[in-house]
C-alpha atoms as one frame of an Amber mdcrd trajectory, in Angstrom:
protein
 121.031 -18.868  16.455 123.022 -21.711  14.836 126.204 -21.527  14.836 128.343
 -22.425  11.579 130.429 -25.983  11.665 134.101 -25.756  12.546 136.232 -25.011
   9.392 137.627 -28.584   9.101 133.796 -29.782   8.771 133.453 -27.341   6.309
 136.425 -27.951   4.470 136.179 -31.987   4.341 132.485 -31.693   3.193 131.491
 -28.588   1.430 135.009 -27.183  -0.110 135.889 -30.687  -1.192 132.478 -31.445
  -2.975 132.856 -27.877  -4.761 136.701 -29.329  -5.798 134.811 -32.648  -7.462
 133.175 -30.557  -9.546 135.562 -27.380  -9.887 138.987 -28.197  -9.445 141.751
 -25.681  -8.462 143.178 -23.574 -11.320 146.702 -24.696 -11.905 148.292 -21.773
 -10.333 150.328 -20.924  -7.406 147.993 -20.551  -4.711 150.453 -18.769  -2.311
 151.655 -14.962  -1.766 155.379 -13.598  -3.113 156.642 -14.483  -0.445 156.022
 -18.147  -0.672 153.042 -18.033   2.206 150.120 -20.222   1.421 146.740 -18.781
   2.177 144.191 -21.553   3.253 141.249 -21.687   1.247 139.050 -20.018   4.427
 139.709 -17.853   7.500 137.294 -18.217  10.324 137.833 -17.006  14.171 139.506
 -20.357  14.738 142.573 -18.876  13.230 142.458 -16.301  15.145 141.919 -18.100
  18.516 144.787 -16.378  20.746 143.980 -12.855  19.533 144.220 -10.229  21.496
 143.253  -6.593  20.249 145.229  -4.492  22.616 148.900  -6.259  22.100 148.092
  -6.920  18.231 145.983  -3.940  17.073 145.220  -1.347  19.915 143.275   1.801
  18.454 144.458   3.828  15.756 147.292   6.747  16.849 148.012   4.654  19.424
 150.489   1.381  20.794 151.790  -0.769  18.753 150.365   1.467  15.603 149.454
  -1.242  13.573 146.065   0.769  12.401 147.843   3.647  11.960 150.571   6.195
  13.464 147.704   9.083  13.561 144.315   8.859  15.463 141.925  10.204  12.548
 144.040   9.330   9.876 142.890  10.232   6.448 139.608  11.249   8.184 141.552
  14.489   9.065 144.693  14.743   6.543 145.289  12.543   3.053 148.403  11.002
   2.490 151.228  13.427   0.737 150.744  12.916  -2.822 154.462  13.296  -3.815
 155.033  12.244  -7.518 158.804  11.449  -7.989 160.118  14.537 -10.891 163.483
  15.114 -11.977 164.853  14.944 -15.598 167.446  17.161 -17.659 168.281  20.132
 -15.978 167.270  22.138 -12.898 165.230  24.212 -14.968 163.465  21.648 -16.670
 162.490  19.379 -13.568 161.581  23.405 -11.656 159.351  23.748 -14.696 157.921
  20.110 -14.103 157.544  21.090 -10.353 155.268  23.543 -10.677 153.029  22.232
 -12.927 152.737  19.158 -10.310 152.002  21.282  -7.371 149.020  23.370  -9.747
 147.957  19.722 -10.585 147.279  19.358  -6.889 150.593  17.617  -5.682 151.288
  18.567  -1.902 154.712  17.617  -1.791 157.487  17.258  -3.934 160.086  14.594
  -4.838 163.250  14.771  -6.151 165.101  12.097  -8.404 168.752  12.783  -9.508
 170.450  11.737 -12.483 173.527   8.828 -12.027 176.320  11.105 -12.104 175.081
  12.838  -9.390 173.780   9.671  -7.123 177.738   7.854  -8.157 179.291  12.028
  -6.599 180.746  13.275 -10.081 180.216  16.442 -11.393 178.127  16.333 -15.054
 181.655  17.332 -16.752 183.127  14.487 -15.511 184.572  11.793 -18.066 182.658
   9.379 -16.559 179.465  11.169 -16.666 179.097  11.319 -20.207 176.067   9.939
 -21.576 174.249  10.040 -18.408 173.921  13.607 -17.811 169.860  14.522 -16.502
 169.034  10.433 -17.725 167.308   9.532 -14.813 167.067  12.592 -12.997 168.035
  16.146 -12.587 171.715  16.929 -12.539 172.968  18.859  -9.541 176.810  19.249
  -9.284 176.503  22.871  -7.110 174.440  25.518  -5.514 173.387  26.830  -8.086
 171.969  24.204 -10.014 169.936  23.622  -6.504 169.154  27.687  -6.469 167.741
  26.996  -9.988 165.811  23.586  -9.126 163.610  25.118  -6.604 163.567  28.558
  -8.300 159.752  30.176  -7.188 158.887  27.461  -4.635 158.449  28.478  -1.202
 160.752  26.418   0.583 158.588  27.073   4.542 154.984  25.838   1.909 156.194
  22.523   0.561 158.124  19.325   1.751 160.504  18.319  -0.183 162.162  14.684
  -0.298 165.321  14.114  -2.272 166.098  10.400  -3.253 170.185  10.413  -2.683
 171.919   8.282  -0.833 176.302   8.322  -0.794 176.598  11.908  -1.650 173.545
  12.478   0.639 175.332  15.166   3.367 176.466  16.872   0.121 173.215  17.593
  -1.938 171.675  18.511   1.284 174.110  20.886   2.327 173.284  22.136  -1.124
 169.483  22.058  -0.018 169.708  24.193   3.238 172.177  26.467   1.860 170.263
  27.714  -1.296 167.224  27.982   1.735 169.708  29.944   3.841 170.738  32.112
   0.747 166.416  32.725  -0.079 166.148  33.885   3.761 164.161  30.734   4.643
 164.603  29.444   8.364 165.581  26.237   8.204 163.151  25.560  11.704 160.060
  25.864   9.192 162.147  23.416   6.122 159.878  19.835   6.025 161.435  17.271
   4.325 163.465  14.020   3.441 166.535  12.562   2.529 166.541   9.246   1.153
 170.514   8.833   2.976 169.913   5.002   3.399 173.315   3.651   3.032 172.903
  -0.196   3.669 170.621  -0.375   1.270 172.867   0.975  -1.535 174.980  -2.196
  -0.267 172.645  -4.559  -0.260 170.422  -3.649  -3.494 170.898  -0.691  -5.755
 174.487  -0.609  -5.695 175.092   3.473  -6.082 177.530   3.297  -3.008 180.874
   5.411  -2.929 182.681   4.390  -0.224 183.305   1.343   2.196 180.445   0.423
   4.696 181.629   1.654   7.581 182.800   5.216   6.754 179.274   5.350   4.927
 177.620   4.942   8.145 179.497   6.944  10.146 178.291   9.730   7.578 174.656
   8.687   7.968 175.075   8.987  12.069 176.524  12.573  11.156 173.066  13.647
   9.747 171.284  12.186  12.992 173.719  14.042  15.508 173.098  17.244  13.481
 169.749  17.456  12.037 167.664  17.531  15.392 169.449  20.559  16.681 169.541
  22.500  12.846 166.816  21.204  10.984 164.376  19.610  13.567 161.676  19.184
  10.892 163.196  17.322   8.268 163.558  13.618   8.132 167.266  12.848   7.831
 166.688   9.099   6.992 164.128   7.329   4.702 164.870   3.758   5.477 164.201
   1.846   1.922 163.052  -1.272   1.484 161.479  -0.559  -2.072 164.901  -0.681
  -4.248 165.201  -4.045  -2.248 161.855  -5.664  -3.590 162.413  -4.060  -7.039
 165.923  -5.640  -6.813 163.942  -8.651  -6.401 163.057  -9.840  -2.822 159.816
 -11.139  -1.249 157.611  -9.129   0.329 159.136 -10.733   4.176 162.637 -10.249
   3.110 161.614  -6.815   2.048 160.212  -5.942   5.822 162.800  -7.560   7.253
 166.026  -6.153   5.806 164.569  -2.933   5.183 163.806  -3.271   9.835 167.029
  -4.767   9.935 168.731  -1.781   8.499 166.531   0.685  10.794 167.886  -0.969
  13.999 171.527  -0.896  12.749 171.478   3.194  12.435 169.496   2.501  15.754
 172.373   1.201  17.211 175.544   2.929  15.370 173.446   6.361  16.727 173.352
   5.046  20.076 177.402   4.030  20.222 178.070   7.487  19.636 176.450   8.346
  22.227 173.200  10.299  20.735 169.924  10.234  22.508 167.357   7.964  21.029
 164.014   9.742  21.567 166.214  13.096  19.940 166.895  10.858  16.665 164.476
   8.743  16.224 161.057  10.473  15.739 162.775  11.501  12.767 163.723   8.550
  11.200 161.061   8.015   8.191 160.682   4.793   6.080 159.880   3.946   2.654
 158.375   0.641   1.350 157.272  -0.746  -1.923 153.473  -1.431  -2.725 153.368
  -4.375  -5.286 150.889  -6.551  -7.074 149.656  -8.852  -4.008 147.449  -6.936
  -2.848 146.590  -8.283   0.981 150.506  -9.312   1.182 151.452  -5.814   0.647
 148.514  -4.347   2.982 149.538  -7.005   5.873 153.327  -5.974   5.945 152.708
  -2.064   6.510 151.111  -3.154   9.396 153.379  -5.544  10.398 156.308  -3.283
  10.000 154.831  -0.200  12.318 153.933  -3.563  14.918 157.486  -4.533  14.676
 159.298  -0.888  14.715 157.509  -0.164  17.918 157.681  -3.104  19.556 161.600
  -2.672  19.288 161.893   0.159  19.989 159.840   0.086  22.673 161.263  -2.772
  24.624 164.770  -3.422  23.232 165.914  -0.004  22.648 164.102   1.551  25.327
 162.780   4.774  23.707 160.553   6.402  26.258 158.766   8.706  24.011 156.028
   7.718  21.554 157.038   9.495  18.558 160.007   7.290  18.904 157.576   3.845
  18.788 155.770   5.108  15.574 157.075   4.042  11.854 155.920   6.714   9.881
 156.414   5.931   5.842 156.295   6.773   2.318 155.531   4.283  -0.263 156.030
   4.004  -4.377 154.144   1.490  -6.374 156.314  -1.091  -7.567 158.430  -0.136
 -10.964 159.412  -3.101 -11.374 155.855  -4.947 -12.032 155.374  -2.434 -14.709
 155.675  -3.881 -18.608 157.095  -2.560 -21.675 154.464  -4.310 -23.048 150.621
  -3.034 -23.323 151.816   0.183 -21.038 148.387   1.173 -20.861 147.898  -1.680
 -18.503 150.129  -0.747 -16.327 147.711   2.215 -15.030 145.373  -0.742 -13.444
 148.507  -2.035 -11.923 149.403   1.313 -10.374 145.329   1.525  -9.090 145.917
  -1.606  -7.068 148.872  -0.899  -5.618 148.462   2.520  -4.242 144.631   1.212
  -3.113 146.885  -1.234  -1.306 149.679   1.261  -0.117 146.494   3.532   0.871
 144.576   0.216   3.027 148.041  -0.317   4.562 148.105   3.437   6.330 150.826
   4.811   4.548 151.481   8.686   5.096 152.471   9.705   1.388 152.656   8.161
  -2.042 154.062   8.077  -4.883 152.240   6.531  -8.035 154.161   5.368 -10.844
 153.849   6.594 -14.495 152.632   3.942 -17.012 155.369   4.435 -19.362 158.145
   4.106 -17.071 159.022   0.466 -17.671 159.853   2.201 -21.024 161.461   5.897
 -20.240 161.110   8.851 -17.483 157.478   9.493 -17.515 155.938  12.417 -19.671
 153.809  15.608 -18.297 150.412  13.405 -19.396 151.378  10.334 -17.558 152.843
  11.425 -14.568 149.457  13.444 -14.428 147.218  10.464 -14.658 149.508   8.653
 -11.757 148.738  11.867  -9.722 144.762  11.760 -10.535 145.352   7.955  -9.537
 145.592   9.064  -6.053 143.249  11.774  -6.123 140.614   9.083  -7.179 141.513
   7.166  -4.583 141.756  10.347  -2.044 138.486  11.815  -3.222 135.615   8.799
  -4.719 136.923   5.291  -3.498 135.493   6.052   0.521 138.632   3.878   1.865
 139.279   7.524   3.826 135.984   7.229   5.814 137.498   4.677   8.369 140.898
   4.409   9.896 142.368   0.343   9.141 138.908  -0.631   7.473 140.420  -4.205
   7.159 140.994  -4.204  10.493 139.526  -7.683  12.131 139.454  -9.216   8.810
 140.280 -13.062   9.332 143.035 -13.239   6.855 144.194 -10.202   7.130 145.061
 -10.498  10.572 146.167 -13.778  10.354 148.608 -12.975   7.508 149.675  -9.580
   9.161 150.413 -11.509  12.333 152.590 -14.174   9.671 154.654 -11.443   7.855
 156.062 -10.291  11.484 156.532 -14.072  12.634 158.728 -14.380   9.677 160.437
 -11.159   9.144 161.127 -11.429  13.057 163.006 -14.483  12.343 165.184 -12.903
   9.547 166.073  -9.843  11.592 167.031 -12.527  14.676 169.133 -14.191  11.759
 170.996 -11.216  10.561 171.294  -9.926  14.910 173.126 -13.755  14.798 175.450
 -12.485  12.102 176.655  -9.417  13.922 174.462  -7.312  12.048 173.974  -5.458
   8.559 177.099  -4.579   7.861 178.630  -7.959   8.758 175.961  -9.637   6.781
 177.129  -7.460   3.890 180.335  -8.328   3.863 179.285 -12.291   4.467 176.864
 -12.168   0.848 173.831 -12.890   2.839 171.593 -10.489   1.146 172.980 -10.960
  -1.922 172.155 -14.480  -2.428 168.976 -14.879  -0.475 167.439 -11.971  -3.172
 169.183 -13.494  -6.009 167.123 -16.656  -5.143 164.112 -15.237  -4.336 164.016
 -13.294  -7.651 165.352 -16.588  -9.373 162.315 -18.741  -7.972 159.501 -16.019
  -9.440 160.808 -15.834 -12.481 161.075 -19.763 -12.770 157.263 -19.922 -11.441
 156.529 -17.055 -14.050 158.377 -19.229 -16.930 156.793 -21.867 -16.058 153.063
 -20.570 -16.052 152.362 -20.865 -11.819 152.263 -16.748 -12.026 150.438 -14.599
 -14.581 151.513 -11.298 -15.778 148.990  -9.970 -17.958 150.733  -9.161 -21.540
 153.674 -10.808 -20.421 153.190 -14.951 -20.267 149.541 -14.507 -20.737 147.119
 -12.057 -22.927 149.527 -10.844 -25.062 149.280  -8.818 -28.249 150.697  -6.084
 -30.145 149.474  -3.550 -27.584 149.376   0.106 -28.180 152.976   2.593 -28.425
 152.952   5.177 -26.803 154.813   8.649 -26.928 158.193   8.422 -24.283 159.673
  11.361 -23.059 163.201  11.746 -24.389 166.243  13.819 -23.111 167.679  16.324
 -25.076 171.923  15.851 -25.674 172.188  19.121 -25.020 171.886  19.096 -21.626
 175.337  17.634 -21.014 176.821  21.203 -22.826 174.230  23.500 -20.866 175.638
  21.832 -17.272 179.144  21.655 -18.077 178.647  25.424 -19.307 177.428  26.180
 -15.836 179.868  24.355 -13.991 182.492  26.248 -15.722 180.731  29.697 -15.120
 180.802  28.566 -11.138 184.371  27.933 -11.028 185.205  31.380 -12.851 182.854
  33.078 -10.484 183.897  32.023  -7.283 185.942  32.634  -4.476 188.953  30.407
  -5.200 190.249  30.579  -1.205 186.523  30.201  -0.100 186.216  27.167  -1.948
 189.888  25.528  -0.872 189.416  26.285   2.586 185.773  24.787   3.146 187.251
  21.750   0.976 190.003  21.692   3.485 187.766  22.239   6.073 185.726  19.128
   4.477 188.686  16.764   3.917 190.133  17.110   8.010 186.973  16.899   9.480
 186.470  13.381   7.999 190.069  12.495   8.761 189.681  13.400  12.293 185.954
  11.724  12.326 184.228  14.553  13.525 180.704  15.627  12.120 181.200  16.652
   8.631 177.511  18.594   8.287 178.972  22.075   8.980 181.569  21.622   6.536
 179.312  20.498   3.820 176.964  23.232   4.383 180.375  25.963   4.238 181.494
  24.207   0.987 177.698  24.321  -0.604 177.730  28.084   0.264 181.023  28.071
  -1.538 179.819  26.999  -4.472 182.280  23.734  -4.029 181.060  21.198  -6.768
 179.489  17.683  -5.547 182.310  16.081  -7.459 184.988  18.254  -5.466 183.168
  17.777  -2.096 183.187  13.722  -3.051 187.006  13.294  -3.903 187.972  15.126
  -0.700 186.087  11.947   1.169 187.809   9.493  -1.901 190.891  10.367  -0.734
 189.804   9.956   3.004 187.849   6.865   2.819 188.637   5.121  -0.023 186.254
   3.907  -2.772 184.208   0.213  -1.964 184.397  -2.242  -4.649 182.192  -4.944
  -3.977 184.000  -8.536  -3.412 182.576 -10.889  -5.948 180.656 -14.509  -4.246
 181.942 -17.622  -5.292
């Protein structure tokens, strides 16, 4: 049989005579992250390979096809579509329609009051109240958001991050109060601090009191709660803050291995912690990019973890991870198109291995997503799920040319930027230096100049535009700011006055004294202690961060 020429034969005699007569379209021929693909992949770029230190069989060392053996051959992805608007009895309403839609797990977004720790009556909260999420400022607006949901049935993740320990206090008590055991709860708290510090900005206090509070939830959640995921490590409000696809894998790493090693300090266990330690990355428009780095990142995570942090069990080794297709690609205009957008993505998130998803609503680049939309981004997945046949195999890309090639690039390069930040003395010092700052200010600065200039398309945007067609929004009523503050007030008539100033004591002495502060959020949640009381008790402990401004 004869065997095809070597690619640089190929590429000086065929590719060039297609190039006389069809030349390259004037566009940027390269990934978001600045890597540029070669027109062909062939073995020869792949001439070192070797399947059991780069691949290795699915469920098994160094995970890159996958943290499970069968896969989706055996169980889909959670389909968990991110709800939470007005109050707890809207978004419990929303709830269960998702779950009779199909939805297997649920997904909870708060409101800005409540991610910044102020009650809904506070000054500051006004005009924000249930905006972008559900407002929870005590127990009972948590006994009301999961009102008729078995707790032991569903997983629930909750998307907070500084008043984390608080809302999930909140959480476990209203499961304690419905006589669930909280050995059968499943779940996840977002409770990635260095994130908040290096992209989305919702952070209370300074760095290093925000850690220690992290660490609390991974000294205390094994022994409690040993199903739920105390930590969802989040790179996606880094690439919608606008980083590459690289810098997204790397800081979002970077930021695993610093709990990694604030958990070990204190002296915890690492194969206790760290199987539950959960991750949560962006799927975005480039489609093989985005594929390439969820296999990079399990490659990396258990390499690490492996060998420099010396976990011994395999749990430990295996990055399991949520994903959310990128908000931030979405356009105001033509919103219809954005439902394509969302296809490729989670087709993407889906050929990467992820182990749940969330979908985005095609009107969100305009408002919180109505019933019918954030249906059709949950029949999005089932399409997927149920007709596409990417379930059949485990990693069908698996031994693709360019896919291993630019899997095996993504960890060459995101490698480098964690070995740049280790130089640094670590997240927290690179915080404080600006380094992730500016490098995502420029990255976001050099796509838009390359969009601007013409070298990226977004359909409707610099390209194919028109009128388009409006669509209905999904609005929030006023009136929810009066309903909350009515119930706040109702909880502080209601209840026990010394209850509530001695688990706030209790609260404010056990963060003076730095011991674990779990127990005392979960006595000042059965309390009925509001989020923003819980919160000042740490103010006055910690201080409040105010982020130094770069010259």
């Amino acid at each position: 049989m004869a065997q095809p020429r070597p690619k640089h034969a190929w590429m000086r005699e065929t590719y060039q005579k297609s190039l006389a007569k069809m030349p390259e379209r004037k566009v940027a021929h390269k990934t978001l992250s600045d890597i540029a693909p070669e027109p062909l992949y062939t073995p020869e770029d792949l001439k070192d390979f070797n399947y059991g230190e780069k691949l290795g069989h699915p469920g098994e060392y160094p995970y890159t096809r996958g943290v499970y053996g069968s896969m989706y051959r055996s169980r889909l992805w959670t389909m968990r579509m991110f709800a939470g608007f007005g109050t707890a009895e809207q978004t419990n309403e929303r709830f269960k329609k998702l779950l009779a839609a199909g939805q297997s797990g649920l997904s909870t977004a708060f409101d800005l009051p409540t991610l910044m720790g102020y009650d809904s009556d506070h000054p500051l909260s006004r005009g924000e109240v249930g905006k972008c999420g559900v407002a929870v400022s005590s127990l009972a607006d948590m006994e009301i958001l999961f009102d008729g949901i078995n707790l032991e049935e569903v997983t629930t993740s909750m998307t907070i991050n500084s008043p984390a320990n608080a809302i999930w206090a909140m959480y476990l008590a209203a499961a304690k109060k419905k006589g669930y055991d909280w050995n059968k709860l499943g779940g996840t708290i977002q409770n990635d601090i260095l994130k908040e510090f290096i992209a989305q900005k919702e952070f209370i206090f300074p760095p290093e009191p925000s850690v220690k509070l992290v660490i609390d939830t991974f000294e205390w959640g094994p022994r409690y709660v040993p199903r739920w995921n105390f930590i969802s490590v989040s790179g996606y409000h880094i690439r919608e803050a606008g980083s590459t696809a690289v810098q997204e894998l790397a800081f979002t790493l970077a930021d695993g291995f610093e709990y990694v090693e604030w958990a070990l300090k204190r002296g915890l266990d690492i194969d206790e912690f760290a199987p539950r330690i959960s991750f949560f990355f962006n799927a975005h428009n480039d489609f093989f990019e985005e594929i390439a780095k969820f296999r990079a990142a399990r490659r990396i995570w258990a390499k690490e973890m492996r060998h420099r942090y010396g976990a011994k069990k395999e749990l430990s080794w295996m990055l399991r991870t949520h994903a959310q297709t990128a908000g931030v690609s979405l356009t105001a205009q033509q919103p219809l198109i954005n439902i394509a957008r969302v296809a490729i993505q989670a087709l993407a998130a889906v050929l990467g291995g992820t182990n749940s998803l969330h979908t985005d609503a095609y009107d969100e680049a305009l408002a919180l997503p109505t019933e019918e939309s954030a249906k059709i981004a949950l029949r999005t997945q089932q399409i997927i799920a149920y007709e596409s046949g990417v379930t059949h195999t485990a990693d069908p890309l698996a031994g693709s040319y360019y896919v291993e090639w630019l899997t095996d690039q993504m960890e060459t390069q995101a490698m480098q930027i964690i070995s740049d930040i280790r130089r640094m003395g670590g997240v927290v010092r690179a915080i404080d230096e600006g380094y992730f700052l500016r490098e995502i200010a420029d990255a976001s600065y050099r796509f838009q100049q390359e969009v601007e200039r013409g070298e990226r398309i977004i359909v409707g945007v610099n390209a194919f535009q028109d009128e388009g067609l409006q669509v209905p929004i999904q609005l929030i009523d006023p009136e929810v700011e009066r309903v909350q503050a009515e119930r706040l007030a109702q909880v502080r008539r209601e209840r026990d006055p010394i209850a509530v100033q001695m688990a706030l004591e209790g609260l404010r002495q056990a963060a003076k004294e730095g011991r674990n502060t779990m127990p005392y959020f979960v006595e000042c949640a059965l309390a009925y202690c509001t989020l923003g009381e819980m919160m000042d008790e740490l103010r006055a402990v910690y201080g409040v961060y105010e982020e130094p401004v770069l010259v």
